[in-house]
C-alpha positions, 0 to 999 in steps of 0.5 A: 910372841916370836916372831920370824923375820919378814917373808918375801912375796913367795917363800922358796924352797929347792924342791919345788916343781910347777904342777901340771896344768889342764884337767877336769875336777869331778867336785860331786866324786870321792877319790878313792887311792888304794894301798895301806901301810901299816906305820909312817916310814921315817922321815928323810934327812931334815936337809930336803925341804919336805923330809915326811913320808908319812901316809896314815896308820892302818885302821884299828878295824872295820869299818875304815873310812878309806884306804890309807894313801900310800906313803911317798918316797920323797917329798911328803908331808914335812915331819911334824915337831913336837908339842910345845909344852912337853907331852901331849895331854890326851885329846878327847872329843868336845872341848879341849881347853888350855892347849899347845903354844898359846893356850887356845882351846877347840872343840874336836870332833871325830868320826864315831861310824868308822874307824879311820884312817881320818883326814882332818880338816881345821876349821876357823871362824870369824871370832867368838866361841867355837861353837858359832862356827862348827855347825857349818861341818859338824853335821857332816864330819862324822859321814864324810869321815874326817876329823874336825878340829874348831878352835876358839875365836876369842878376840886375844889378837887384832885380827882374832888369829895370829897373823901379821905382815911381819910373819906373827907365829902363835896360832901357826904353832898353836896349829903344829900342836894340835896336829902333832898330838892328833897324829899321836892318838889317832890314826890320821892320815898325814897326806890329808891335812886340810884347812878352811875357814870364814871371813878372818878365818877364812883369811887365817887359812890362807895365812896357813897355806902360805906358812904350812904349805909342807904340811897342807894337803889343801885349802878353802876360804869362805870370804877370806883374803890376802890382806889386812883391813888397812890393804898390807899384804898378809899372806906369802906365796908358799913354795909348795904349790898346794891348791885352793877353793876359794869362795866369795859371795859377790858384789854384796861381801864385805871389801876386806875380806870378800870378792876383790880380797879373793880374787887378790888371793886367786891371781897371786896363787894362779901365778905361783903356779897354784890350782886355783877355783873360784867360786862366787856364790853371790848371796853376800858374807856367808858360808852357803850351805850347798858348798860345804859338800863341793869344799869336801870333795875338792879336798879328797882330790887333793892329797898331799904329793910330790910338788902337789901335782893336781891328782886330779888332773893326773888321773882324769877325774870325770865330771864339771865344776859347778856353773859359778866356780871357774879354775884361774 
């Protein structure tokens, strides 16, 4: 396994600007950005810390699941690096097994009532095969029109996922792989690259925000947390300030990775300059079926721009989060 020195509390980076705070997010709308580019320039010089500019390619046909985002001058989404393992296999919906850096297998699964361009959200669970999670997504990807990447949770490392203080780096990779190869065969929309997950899932994508910030649009946790069962910090404050949605059930979730671990996590980002929602949905350690549609909504608002400047405060989106949601 390759691990990277020891990360400070908040990782740095030359570029980064504090959002612009205030605004109302409209969780029951979808944002729609017009423009479309035909190809993703090239990227900037590898010497800015987020060289990509990449938007989306162009859809194939109709019907397109939306515009493609325009593709930034600056500050995009950082280019991604090659497969670890040489060419990547050809990716087919269902189960994909024995890929990128360690191996793991996920299942994938992509819009078949459009054509893209796609957002792609990863969803990670607490352990076990892959198909115990998806349901949560699976039943909605195909009409929200994003790709769903579920990888397997089998038990190879303590926490199910790769991550440690120390900045353990196999399923980061592991995630650099997958994207990698979907950007190659797919007509993914780069600026929408998304992450959520459940309970050490839910702490995996968080770990991910700290360490893909370059990469992320955005980010949900459902009972998730900064820490390890034994209370040592795992996850850095990352240098572009991308915004969460942070679930939590309550009184009744579970101490490591629930309510206090959350709102941990929440005060952290707040005071690195983050968009930062909490949501107690208060009915215990699970993912409540009616804030699947709010995480989707809160991650169209959220594309991946310059700083990460909250869109949805730069355009004024109408509307009220939900009474049990505040912003930090």
């Amino acid at each position: 396994m390759r691990r990277p020195p020891a990360v400070p509390d908040r990782l740095t980076a030359s570029c980064y600007h504090p959002p612009v705070r205030g605004g109302i997010l409209g969780l029951g709308l979808v944002l729609v950005l017009a423009g479309c580019t035909g190809s993703a320039p090239s990227p900037s010089p590898a010497s800015t810390p987020f060289p990509g500019t990449a938007s989306c390619k162009a859809c194939p046909g109709e019907p397109c699941t939306r515009p493609c985002l325009p593709a930034l001058e600056t500050g995009g989404p950082a280019a991604l690096p090659p497969y670890s393992r040489g060419t990547c296999p050809a990716l087919v919906p269902g189960r994909n097994r024995d890929f990128g850096s360690n191996g793991r297998g996920f299942l994938l699964y992509v819009p078949t009532s459009t054509r893209g361009p796609f957002a792609v959200v990863f969803l990670w669970g607490a352990g076990g095969p892959a198909e115990g999670i998806a349901p949560i997504l699976s039943s909605v990807y195909d009409e929200d029109g994003y790709i769903l990447v579920v990888p397997e949770g089998e038990p190879r490392y303590p926490l199910t996922w790769s991550m440690d203080p120390r900045g353990a780096d196999d399923d980061l990779r592991f995630f650099d792989d997958v994207l990698t190869c979907l950007d190659q065969q797919f007509p993914v929309d780069r600026r929408r690259v998304h992450s959520t997950g459940y309970s050490t899932g839910a702490c995996f994508s968080a770990y991910l925000m700290g360490y893909r910030s370059e990469t992320l649009a955005s980010f949900a946790s459902y009972s998730g947390g900064d820490k390890t069962p034994s209370g040592e910090r795992l996850v850095p404050m990352p240098a572009h300030p991308i915004p969460g949605l942070l679930f939590h059930g309550g009184d009744t979730d579970v101490e490591w990775a629930g309510k206090a671990a959350t709102l941990s996590l929440a005060g952290r980002m707040a005071a690195n300059g983050q968009f930062t929602v909490v949501c107690d949905h208060g009915r215990g350690h699970v993912v409540a079926g009616p804030t699947v549609q709010e995480m989707w909504a809160f991650m169209l608002a959220q594309p991946f721009s310059p700083g990460n400047t909250a869109v949805w405060a730069a355009i004024g989106i109408a509307g009220k989060l939900p009474p049990y949601c505040q912003v930090r």
